[in-house]
LUMVO-285773 format. One record per residue: residue in three letters; y, z, x of N, C-alpha, C in turn. Coordinates in steps of 0.001 Angstrom, whole numbers, padded with zeros to 6 digits, always signed. Each point is the difference from the previous one (the first is absolute). Layout:
N
alaYZXYZXYZX/...
END
This chain:
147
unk+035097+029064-013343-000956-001074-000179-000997-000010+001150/unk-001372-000060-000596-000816-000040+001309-000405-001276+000615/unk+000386-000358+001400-000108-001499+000331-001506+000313+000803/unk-000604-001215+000559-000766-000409+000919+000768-000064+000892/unk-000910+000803+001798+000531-000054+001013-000905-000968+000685/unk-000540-000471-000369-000713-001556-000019-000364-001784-000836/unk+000378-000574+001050-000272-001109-001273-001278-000893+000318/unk-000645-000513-001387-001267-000900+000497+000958-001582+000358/unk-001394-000085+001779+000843-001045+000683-001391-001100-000244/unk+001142-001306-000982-001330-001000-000406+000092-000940+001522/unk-001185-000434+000374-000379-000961+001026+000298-001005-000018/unk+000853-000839+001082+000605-001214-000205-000800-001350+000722/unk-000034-000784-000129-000517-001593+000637+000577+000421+001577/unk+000730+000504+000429+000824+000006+001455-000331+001395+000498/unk-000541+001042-000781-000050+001014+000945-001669+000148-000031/unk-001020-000590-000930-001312+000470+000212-000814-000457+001064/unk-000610+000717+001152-000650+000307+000948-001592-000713-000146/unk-000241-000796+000306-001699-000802-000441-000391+000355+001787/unk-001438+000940-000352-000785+000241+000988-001573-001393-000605/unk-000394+000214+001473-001340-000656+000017-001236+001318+000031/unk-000960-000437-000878-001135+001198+000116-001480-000792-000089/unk-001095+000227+000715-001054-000287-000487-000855+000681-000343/unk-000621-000749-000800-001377+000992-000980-001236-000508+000191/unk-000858+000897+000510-001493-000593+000524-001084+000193-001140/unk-000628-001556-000738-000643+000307-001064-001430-000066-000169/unk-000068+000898+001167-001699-000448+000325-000372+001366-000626/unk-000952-000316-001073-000775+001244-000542+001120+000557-001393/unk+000627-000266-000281+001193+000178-001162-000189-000577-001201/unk+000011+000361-001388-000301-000388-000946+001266-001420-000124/unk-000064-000716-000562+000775-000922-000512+001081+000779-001127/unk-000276+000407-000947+001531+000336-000791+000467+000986+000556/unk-000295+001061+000543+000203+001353+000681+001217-000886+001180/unk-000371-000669+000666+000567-000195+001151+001123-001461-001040/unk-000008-000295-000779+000912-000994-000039+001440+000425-000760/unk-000855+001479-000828+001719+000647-000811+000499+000640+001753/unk-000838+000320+000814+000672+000769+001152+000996-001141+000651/unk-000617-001525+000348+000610-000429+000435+001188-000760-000789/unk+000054-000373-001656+001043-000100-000491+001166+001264-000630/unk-000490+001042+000643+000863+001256-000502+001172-000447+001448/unk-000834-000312+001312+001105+000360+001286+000821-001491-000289/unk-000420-001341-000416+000678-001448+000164+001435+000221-001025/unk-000185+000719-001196+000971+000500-001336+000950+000985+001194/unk-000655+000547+000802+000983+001153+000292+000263+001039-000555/unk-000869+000845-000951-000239+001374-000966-000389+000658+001173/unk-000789+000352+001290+000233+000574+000835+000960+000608+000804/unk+001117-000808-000452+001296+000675+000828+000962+000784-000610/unk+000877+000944+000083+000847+000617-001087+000934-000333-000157/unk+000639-001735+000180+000731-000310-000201-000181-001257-000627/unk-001342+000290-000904-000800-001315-000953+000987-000107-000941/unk+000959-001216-000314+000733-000119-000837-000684-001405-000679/unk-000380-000124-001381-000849-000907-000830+000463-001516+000321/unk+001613-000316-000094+000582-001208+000105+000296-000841+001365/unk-000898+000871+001195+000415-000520+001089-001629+000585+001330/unk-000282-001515+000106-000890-000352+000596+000054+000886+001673/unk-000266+001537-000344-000270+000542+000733-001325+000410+001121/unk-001163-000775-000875-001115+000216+000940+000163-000698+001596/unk-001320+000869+000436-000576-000732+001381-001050-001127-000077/unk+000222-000217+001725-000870-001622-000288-001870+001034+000751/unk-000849-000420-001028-001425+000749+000345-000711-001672+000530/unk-000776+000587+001471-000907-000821+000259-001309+000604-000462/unk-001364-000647-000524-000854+000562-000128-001536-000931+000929/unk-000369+000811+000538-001259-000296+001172-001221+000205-000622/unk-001020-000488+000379-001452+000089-000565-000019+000253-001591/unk+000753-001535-000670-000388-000079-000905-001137-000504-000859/unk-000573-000573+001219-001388-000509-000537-001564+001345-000129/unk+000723+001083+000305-001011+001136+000091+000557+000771-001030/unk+000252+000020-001065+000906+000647-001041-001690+000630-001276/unk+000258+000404-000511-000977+000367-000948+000458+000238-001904/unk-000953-000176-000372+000030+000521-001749-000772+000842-000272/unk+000701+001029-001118-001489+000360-000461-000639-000195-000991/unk-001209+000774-000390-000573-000546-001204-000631-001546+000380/unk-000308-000487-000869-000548-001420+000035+001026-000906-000011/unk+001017-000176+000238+001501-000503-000122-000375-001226+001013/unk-001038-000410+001275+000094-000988+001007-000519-001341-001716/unk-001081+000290-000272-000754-000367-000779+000332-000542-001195/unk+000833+000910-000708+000781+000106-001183+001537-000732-000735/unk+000896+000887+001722+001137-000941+000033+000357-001287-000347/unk+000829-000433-000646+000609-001594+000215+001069-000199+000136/unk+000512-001182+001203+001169-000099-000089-000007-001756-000518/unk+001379+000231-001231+000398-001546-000577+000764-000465+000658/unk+000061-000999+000153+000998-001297-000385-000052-001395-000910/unk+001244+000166-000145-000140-001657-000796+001339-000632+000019/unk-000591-001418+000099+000799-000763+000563+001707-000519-001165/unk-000981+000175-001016+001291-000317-001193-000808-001360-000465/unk-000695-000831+000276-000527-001070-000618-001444+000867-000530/unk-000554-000823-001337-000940+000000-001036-001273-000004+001008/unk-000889+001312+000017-000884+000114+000669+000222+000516+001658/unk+001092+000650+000457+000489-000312+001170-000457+001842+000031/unk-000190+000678-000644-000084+001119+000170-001665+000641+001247/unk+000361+000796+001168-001047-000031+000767-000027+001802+000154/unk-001266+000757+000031-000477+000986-000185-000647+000043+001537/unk+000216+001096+000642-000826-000217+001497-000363+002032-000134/unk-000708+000433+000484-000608+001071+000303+000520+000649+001218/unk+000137+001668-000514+000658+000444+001592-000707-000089+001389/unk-001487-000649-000068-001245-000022+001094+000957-001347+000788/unk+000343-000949-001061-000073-001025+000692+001346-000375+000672/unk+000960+001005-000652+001424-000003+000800-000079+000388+001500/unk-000455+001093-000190-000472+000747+001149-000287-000501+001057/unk-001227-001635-000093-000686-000731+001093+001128-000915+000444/unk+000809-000687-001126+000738-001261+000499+001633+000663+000136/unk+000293+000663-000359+001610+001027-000130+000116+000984-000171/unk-000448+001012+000938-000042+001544+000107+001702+000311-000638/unk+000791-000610+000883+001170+000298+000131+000404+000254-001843/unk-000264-000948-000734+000311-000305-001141-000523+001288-001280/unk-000913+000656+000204-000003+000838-000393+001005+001462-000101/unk+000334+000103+001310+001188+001144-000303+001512-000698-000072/unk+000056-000963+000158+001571-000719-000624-000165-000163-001306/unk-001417-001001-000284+000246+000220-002125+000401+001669-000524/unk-000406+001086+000745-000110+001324-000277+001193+000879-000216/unk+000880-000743+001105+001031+001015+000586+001405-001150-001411/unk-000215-001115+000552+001224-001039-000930-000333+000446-001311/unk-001090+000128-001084+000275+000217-000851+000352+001806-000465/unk+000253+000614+000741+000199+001214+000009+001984+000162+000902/unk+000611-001189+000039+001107-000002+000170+000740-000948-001156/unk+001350+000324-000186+001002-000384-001191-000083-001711+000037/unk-000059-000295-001086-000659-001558-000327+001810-000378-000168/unk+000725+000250+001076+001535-000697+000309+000188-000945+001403/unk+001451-000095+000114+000170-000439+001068-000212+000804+001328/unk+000446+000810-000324-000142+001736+000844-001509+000278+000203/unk-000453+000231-000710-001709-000287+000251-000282-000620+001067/unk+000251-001422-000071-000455-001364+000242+000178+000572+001534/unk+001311+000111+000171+000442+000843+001590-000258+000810+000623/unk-000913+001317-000764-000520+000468+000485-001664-000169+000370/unk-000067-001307-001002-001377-000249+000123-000548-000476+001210/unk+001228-000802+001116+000137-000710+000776+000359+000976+001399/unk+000007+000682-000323-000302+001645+001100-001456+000541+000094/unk-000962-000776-000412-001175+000263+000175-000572-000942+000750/unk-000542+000392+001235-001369-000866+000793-000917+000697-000172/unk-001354-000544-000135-001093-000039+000277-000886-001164+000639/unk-000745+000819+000832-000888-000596+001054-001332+000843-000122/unk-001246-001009-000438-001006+000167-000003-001030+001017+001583/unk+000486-000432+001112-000419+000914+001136+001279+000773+000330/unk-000197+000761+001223+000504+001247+000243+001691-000676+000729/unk-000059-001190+000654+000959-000588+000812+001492-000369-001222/unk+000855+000128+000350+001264-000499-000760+001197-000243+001575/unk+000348-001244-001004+001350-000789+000918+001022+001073+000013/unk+000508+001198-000095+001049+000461-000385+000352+001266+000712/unk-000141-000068+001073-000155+000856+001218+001427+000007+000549/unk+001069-001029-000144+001142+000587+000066+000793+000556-000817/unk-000488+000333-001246+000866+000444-000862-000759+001948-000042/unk-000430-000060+001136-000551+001817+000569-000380+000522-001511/unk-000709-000414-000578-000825+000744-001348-000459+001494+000165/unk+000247+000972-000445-000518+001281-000058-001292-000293-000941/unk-001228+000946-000084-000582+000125-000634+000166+000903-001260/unk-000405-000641-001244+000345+001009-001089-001274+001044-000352/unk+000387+001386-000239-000551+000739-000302+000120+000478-001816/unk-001484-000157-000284-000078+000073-001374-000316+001264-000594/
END
């Protein structure tokens, strides 16, 4: 009988390793850079990406207010909300996110491009962004990520 002299080892809540990395988004397209940064928060970067267990890292992201689109997309874009009451629904333009919540542009980007679970939710919460170059998080020794 021919066996495996190896077995696949699934990733547990107690043994996965969470590094800190930052990503500098000055000059970077917006979706380009947000599957990059929700590919590393999921943890599909590592080879020990197991689907059921919240293996990603925590990504800081810097100069998010210098981020770019292309095409006519500043112009074009919309981002919704609505409140759930009759008429509550509000339409704002990606120009105008940009002026009052830089930040908000690559979190709507990156969250809806992660698992709409609880697990999600957790990894969603491994994401900072900060509109200038400065971040609070200088003791947690962040490497820079290379894309």
């Amino acid at each position: 009988m021919n066996t495996l002299s190896y077995k696949t080892q699934s990733a547990k809540k107690e043994t996965v390793d969470h590094k800190w990395f930052v990503v500098d988004a000055e000059g970077e397209v917006v979706g380009r850079l947000a599957t990059r940064i929700a590919h590393v928060l999921r943890g599909k970067h590592k080879p020990s990406f197991t689907p059921h267990v919240d293996c990603g890292d925590c990504v800081i992201v810097i100069n998010a207010g210098k981020v770019r689109f292309t095409g006519e997309k500043w112009e074009d874009k919309e981002y919704k909300q609505y409140s759930g009451y009759p008429g509550g629904q509000k339409i704002t333009k990606a120009k105008v996110v940009l002026s009052k919540k830089p930040y908000a542009i690559i979190e709507t980007a990156v969250k809806g491009m992660l698992p709409k679970t609880k697990m999600g939710n957790a990894m969603y919460k491994k994401l900072f962004v900060y509109e200038g170059s400065e971040h609070p998080h200088q003791a947690q020794q962040p490497e820079p990520f290379k894309f």
